[in-house]
C-alpha positions in Angstrom: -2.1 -5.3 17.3 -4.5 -5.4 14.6 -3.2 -2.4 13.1 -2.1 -2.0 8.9 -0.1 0.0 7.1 -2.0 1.4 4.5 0.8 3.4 2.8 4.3 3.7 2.6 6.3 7.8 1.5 9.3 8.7 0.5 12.1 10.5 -2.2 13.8 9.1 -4.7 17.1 10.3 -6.2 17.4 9.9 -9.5 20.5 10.0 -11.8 19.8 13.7 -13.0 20.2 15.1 -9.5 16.2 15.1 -9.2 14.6 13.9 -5.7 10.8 12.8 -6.6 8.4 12.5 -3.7 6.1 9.5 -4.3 3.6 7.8 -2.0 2.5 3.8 -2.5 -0.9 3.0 -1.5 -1.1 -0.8 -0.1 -5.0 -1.0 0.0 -5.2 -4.8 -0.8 -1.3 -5.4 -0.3 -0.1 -8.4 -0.6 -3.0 -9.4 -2.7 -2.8 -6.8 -5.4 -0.5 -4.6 -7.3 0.2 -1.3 -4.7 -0.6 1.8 -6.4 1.9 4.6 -7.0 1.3 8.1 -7.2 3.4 10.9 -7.2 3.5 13.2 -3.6 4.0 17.4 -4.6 4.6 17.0 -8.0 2.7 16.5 -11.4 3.4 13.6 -13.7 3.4 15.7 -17.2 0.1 15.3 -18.6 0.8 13.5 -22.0 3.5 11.0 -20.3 2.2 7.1 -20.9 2.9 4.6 -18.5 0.1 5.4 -16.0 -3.0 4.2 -14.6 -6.7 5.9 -15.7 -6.3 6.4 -12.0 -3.3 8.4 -12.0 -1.3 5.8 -10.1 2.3 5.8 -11.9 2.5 1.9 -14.2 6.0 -0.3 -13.0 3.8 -3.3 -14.4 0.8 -4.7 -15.4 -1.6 -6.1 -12.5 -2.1 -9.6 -14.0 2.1 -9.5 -13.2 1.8 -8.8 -9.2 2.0 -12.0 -7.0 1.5 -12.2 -3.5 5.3 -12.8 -2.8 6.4 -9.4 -4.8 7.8 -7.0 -1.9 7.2 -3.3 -1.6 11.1 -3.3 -2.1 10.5 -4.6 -5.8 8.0 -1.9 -6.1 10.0 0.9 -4.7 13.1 -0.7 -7.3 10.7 -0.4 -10.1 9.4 3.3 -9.2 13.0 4.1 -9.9 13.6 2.7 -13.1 10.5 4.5 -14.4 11.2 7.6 -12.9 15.0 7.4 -14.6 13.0 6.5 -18.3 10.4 8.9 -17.1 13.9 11.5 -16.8 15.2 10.2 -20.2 11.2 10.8 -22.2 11.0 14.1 -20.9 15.0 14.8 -22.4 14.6 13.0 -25.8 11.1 14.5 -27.3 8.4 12.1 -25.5 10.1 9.0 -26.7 9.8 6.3 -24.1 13.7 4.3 -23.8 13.4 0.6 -23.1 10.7 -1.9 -23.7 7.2 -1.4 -23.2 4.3 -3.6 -23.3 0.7 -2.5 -23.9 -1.2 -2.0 -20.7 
């Protein structure tokens, strides 16, 4: 009793075959946006969509409510790890919508 969970680990597959090790900090969970950062592995250094802090961007803080679930976040690690897949294929080019962080 009393006790949190401060972080959650774990793989994901992605649709290349690739398994990515990624850990999600819940420091101030459900109160702000958990922070995602890669577990073994190196995020290539020029790739957008991340943090000053490293943490890998699903969405922009001033998006995270209180009733978003660490499902949603795990859901949205995958997505960017698939465009993350896709940039890295296609000469740095980021597929999808982005909006400015």
């Amino acid at each position: 009793y009393g006790d949190r969970i401060t972080a959650a680990e774990g793989t994901i597959d992605t649709q290349y075959g690739n398994t990515y090790a990624i850990r999600i900090a819940l420091d101030n969970y459900p109160y702000s946006l958990p922070k995602i950062f890669t577990k073994g592995w190196e995020i290539h250094p020029v790739c957008p969509h991340r943090f000053s802090g490293g943490s890998i961007c699903v969405m922009r803080s001033s998006q995270w409510r209180t009733y978003h679930t660490i499902a949603l976040v795990v859901a949205k690690t995958a997505i960017w790890l698939a465009k993350y897949e896709k940039w890295k294929r296609n000469g740095h080019r980021w597929p999808g919508l982005e909006q400015k962080h």
